[in-house]
C-alpha positions in Angstrom: 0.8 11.6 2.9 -1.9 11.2 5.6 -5.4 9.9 4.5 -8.6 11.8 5.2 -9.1 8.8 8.0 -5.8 9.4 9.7 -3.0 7.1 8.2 0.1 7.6 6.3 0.0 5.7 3.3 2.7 6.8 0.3 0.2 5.8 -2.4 -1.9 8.4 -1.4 -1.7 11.7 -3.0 -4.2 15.4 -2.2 -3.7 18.9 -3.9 -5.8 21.5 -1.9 -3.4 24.5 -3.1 -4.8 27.8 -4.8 -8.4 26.6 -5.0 -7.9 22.9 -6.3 -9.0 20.0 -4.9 -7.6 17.0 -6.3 -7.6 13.8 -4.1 -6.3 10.5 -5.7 -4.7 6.7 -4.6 -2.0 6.0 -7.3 -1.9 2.3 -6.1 -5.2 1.1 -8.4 -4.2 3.2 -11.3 -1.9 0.8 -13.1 -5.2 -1.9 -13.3 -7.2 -1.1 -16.1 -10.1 -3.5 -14.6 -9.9 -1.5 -11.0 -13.3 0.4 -10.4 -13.2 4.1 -9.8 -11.4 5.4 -6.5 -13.3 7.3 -4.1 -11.7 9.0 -0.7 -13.8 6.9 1.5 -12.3 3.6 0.2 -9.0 4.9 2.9 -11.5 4.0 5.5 -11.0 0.4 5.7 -7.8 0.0 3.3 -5.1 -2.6 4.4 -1.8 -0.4 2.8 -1.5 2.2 5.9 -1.1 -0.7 8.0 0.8 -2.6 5.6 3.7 0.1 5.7 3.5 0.5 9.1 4.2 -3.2 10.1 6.5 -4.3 7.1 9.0 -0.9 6.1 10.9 -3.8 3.5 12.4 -1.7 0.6 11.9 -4.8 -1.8 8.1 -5.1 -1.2 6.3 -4.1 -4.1 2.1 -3.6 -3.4 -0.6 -4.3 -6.6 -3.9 -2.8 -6.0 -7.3 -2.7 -7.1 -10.9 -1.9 -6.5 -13.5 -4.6 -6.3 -17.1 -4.5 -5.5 -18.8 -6.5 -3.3 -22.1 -8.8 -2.9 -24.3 -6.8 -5.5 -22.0 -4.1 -6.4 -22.9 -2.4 -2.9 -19.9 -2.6 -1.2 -16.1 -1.4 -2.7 -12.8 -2.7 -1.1 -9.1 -2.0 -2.1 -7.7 -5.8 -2.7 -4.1 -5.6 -1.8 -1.5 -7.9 -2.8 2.4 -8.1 -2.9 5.7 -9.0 -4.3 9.0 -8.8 -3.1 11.7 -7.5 -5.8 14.8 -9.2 -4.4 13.2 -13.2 -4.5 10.5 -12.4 -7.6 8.0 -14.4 -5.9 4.5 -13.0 -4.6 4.2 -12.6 -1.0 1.3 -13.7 0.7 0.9 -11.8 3.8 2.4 -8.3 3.1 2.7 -7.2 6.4 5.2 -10.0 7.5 7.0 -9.9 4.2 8.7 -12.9 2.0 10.6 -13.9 5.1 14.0 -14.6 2.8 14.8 -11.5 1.5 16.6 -10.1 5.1 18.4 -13.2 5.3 20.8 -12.0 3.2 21.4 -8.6 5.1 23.9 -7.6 7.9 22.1 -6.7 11.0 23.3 -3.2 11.9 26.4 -3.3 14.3 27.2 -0.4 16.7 30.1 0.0 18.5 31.0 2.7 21.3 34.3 3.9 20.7 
């Protein structure tokens, strides 16, 4: 679903139907230490462009909601694991690196 800044992010999730307005990230909801989620933390979150540059099906994202120096500043901490090796990933957007080793590349043949 597209952000209120633009990008597609799957974790994102709005309900404007019949006079509701309900606007939520299901990515921080499974921490129970993440702060509270507010629609202008899309502005500088990393997981639109994570799912843009790495579209693995095995990558699995963990997010939550930190402040910053004095509690001023909120950020969406992103980190990853890949299903397939069971090992976190350290930069999501490139991926494990092993898990499409395994794969066939896609062959096509004009026939």
């Amino acid at each position: 679903m597209r952000t209120p800044y633009g990008g597609d992010c799957k974790h994102y999730y709005a309900d404007f139907n019949r006079g509701r307005a309900t606007q939520e990230c299901r990515l921080p909801r499974a921490d129970a230490a993440s702060e509270k989620w507010k629609p202008d933390l899309c502005r500088e979150c990393p997981v639109p462009r994570i799912q843009l540059a790495n579209a693995c099906p095995h990558l699995i994202l963990h997010g939550r909601i930190d402040r910053g120096f004095l509690g001023l500043n909120r950020k969406m901490i992103v980190g990853a694991s890949c299903r397939q090796t069971q090992e976190p990933v350290t930069e999501p957007a490139i991926g494990c690196g092993r898990c499409h080793e395994t794969e066939q590349p896609f062959r096509f043949t004009l026939e």
